[in-house]
N, C-alpha and C positions, 0 to 999 in steps of 0.2 A: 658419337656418344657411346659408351661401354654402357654394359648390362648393369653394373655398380650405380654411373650417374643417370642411367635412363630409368632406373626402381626410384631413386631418390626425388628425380623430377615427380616422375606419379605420385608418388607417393606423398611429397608436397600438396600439388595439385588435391589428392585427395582430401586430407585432413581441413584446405581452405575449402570448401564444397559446403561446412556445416559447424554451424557453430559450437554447436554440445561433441560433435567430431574432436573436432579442436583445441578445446577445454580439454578433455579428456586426454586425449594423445599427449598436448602439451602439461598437465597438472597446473596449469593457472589458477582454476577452482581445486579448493583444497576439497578433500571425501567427493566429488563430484557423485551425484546418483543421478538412475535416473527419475527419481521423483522428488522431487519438486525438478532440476537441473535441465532435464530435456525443455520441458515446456517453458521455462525462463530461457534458456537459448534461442527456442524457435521465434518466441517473439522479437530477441535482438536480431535475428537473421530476418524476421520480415522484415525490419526496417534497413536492410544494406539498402544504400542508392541503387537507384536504377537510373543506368546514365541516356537510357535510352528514351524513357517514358516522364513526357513533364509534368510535375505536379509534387510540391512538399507533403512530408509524409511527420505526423508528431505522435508521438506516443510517451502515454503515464505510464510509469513500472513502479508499482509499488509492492515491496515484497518484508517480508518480517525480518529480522533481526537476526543472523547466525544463517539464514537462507544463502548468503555472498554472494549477495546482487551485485554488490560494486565489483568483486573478483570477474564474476561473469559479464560485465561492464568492459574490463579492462579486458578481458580476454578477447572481449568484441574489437576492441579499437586494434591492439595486437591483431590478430588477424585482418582485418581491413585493409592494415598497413601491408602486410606482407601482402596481401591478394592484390589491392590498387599501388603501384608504385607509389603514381601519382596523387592521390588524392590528400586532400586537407583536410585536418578532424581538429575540431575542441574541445578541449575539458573543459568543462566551470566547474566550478562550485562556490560554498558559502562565501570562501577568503580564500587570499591568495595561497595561505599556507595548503592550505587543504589539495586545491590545484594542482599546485606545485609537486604535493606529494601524490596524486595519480599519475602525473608525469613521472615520478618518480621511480612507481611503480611500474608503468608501462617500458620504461627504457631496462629495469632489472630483467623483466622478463624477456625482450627481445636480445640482452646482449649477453645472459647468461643461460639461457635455457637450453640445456642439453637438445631437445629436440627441433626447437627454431634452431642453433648454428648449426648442428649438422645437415639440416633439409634447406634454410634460405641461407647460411652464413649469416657475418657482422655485419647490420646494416647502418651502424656508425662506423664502420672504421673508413678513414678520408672524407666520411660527413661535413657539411659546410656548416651545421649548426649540427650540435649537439648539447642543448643547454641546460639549466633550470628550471626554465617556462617555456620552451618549444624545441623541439627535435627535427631534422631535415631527411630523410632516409637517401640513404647512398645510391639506393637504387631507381631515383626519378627518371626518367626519360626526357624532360622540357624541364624549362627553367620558368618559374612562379615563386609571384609576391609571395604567397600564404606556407608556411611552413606544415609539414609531414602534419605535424600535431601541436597543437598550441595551447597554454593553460588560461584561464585565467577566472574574474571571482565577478560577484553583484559588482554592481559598481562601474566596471572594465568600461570603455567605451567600446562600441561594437561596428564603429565610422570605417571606413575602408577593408575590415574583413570579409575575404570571402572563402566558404567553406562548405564544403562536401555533406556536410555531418559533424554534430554537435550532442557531446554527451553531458548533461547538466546532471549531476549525480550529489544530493545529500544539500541541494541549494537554502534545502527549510533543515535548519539544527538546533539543538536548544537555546542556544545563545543567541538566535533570532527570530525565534520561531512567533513572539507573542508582539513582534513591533513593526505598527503600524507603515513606517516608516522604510525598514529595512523590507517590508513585505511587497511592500507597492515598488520598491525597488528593484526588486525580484520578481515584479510582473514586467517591469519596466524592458527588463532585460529578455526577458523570453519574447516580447513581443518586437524586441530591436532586431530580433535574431531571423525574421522573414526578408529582410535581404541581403543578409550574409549568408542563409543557406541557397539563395538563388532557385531555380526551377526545377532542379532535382533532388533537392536538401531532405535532408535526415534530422529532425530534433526525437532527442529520448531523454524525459525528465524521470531519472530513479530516485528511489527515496523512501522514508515512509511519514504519516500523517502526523503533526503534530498538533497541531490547533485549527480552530474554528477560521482564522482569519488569514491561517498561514496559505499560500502559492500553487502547491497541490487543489487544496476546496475551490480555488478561487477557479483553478482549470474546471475541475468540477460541475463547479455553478455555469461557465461559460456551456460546457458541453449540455445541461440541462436548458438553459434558454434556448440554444440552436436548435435542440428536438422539439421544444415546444413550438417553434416559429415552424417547424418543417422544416427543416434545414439542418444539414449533415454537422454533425460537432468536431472543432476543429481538430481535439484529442482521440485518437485511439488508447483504451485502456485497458491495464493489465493489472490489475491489485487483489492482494491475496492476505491472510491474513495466516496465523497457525493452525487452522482447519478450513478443509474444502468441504465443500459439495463433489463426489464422483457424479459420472454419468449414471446412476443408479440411484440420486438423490441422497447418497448416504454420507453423513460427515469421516474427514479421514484427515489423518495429521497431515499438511502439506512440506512437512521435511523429516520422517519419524525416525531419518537415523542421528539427527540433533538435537530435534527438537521435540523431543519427546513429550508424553501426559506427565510425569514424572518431575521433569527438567520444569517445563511450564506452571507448574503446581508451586515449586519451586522457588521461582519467580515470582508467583503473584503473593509467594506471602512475604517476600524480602523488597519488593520495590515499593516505591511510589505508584496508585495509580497510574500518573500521568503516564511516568515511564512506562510502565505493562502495556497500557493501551496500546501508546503507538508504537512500541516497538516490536508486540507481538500480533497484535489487529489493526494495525493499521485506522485507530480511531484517535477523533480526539476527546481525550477524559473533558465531561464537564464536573466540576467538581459536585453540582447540585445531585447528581445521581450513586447512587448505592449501588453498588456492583455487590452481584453475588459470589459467595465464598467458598462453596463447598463442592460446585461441579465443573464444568467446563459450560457445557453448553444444554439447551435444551434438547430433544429427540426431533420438535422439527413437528412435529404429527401427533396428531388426539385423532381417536375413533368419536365419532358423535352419529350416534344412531337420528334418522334412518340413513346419513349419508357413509359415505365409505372413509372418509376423512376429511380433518383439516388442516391446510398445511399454511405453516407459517411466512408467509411470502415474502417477506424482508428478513432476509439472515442476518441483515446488523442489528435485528431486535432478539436473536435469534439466540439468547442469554447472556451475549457476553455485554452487550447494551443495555441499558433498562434505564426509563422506564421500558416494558413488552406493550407494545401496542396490537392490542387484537381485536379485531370488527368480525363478529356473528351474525349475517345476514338473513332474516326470516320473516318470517311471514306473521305478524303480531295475534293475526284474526285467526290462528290455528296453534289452541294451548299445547298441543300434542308438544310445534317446536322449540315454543316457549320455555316450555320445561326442561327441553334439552338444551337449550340455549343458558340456563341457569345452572343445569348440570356440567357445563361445558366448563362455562364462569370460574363455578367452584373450584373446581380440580384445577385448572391455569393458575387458579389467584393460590390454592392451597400449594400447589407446587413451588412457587414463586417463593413462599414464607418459609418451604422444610430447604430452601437452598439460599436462607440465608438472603432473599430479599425483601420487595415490602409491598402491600397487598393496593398501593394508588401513588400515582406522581404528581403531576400537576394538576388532577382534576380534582385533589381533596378526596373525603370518607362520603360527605353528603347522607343518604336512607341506603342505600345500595351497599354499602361497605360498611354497616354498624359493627356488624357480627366479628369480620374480619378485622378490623382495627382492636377488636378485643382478644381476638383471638393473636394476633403479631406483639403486642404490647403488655397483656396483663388486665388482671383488672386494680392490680393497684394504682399504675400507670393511667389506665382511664378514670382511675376513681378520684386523682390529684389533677385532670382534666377539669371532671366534673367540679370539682371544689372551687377552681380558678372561676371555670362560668358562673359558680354562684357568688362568690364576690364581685364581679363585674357585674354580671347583668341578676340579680336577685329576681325581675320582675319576667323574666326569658322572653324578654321582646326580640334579641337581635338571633336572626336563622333560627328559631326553635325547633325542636324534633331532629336536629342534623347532627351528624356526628356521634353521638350518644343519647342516650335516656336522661330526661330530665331528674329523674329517682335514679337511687342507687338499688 
């Protein structure tokens, strides 16, 4: 071997070592950075098989919209290919078409990419299968049922497949995200997929959230029973939305050279909720709730004397959700906290109303919220309240005192 094909080997060798490596060297991911990029890489590189150590391995990747999950998907599987001769991968997803076209994708990259044919060469050329819906790679070592890489959708039967590793990417989409029917479907299939991956199998479901009832939650809810029972949840999860949390608690665009405040802003006054939620938070819009209009997100933290703060402990209430659910913990029989506890109230619920949201959700106005419901509304708005109640109940038998003043 010369100094020319012994740099090239290593040099192979090194770029497969690391998935954001990889991406990079190769441009599969288009603008690759490294933030968001690195840490969505390490998580497909955790999941490479270990052909050594038994035990299946599943992981959620749920990342926003413009982030190029699915690119950093496909770069995953590209690589794999090149590093395992041998091993077997699948695509799914919703439909065939869609399938078809990750396969599609993956074979462009591997038999045109400047940096794949010069380091591994054509791994179709004299290929036994080089198809539509599965590819063979030239470079096998043993002869196997399961091809290189195989497509396919819901539905597929899953009977005689056996496979390395399995990437289900974009399986919840709009067009079936709200049916019952195709959802169970799609549970159907993920859970057929435990013995096609066999004892060292790889499942990775990417995507992002769209409804309540869609395949993502359902993983979800599964992982939330498992830790309640004690017991390990079957999913590892990765889901991010267009701002994080650093290690410093402090929020930060999770892709700022795309997805910018700007761009985002953007966004949310041109789409659909639905659409904004999930495809930049990774939620699912209920339509019952009022999303605020005017900022991004809350700070996260109030100062409340005598403590040092308080902090909002579920970040999907965390303004881009609402209702805000907040519990102030105190001590009733000491007015001192009392009082800070109302001071605390105010300023949440006043913040809440100067960004454009609304001062109660499902609990109603009730004594607690008079003031507030005047102050979000108007008084002429409450004063055509009041009007309504005195036509109906004249005599104020029904909840009296709640909501508003019986006088104007």
């Amino acid at each position: 071997m010369n100094t020319k094909e012994w740099a090239r080997v290593e040099y192979g060798k090194w770029i497969l070592e690391d998935t954001y490596r990889f991406n990079a060297e190769t441009k599969i991911v288009p603008d690759i950075c490294e933030q968001p990029h690195r840490e969505m890489c390490e998580q497909l590189k955790h999941m490479e098989p270990d052909f050594e150590k038994v035990g299946q391995r599943k992981l959620l990747f749920l990342a926003p919209r413009y982030s190029y999950k699915t690119s950093c998907v496909i770069g995953e599987i590209c690589r794999l290919i090149l590093k395992y001769p041998d091993i077997a991968l699948g695509a799914f997803r919703a439909n065939r078409e869609l399938s078809t076209s990750m396969i599609r994708d993956a074979k462009m990259h591997l038999t045109t990419n400047d940096v794949i044919l010069d380091t591994f060469g054509d791994i179709s050329s004299g290929s036994d299968r080089w198809a539509e819906n599965e590819i063979i790679s030239n470079r096998r070592t043993r002869p196997q049922l399961s091809p290189t890489l195989f497509a396919a959708s819901i539905g597929t039967t899953t009977t005689g497949m056996h496979m390395h590793a399995v990437f289900a990417d974009d399986l919840v989409v709009r067009e079936n995200c709200d049916s019952i029917k195709e959802m169970q479907d799609a549970r159907v299939l993920i859970q057929s997929l435990n013995p096609v991956l066999g004892p060292y199998g790889r499942l990775v479901c990417s995507g992002t959230i769209w409804s309540n009832i869609d395949l993502y939650n359902w993983i979800l809810s599964r992982n939330r029973k498992a830790i309640e029972k004690g017991e390990p949840p079957p999913f590892e999860t990765y889901i991010r939305s267009a701002y994080y949390l650093d290690a410093d608690g402090e929020q930060k665009l999770f892709f700022p050279n795309v997805l910018t405040a700007e761009f985002l802003e953007a966004e949310r006054r041109e789409l659909e909720p639905r659409y904004f939620y999930s495809w930049y938070y990774n939620q699912a819009y209920e339509s019952g709730l009022k999303p605020f209009t005017n900022l991004h997100f809350f700070d996260g933290e109030y100062s409340a004397s005598p403590y040092h703060h308080v902090v909002l402990t579920d970040d999907a209430f965390a303004g881009e959700r609402v209702p805000l659910a907040v519990a102030i913990l105190i001590d009733p029989a000491k007015p001192e906290e009392l009082a800070e506890a109302e001071r605390l109230n105010q300023r949440i619920v006043q913040r809440a109303l100067r960004m454009d949201g609304t001062c109660t959700g499902e609990h109603g106005v009730g004594l607690h919220k008079m003031g507030f419901l005047l102050e979000e509304h108007g008084e002429v708005a409450v004063d055509t309240m009041r009007s309504i109640k005195h036509a109906l109940d004249p005599r104020n038998l029904m909840n009296p005192g709640k909501i508003f003043s019986w006088a104007a």
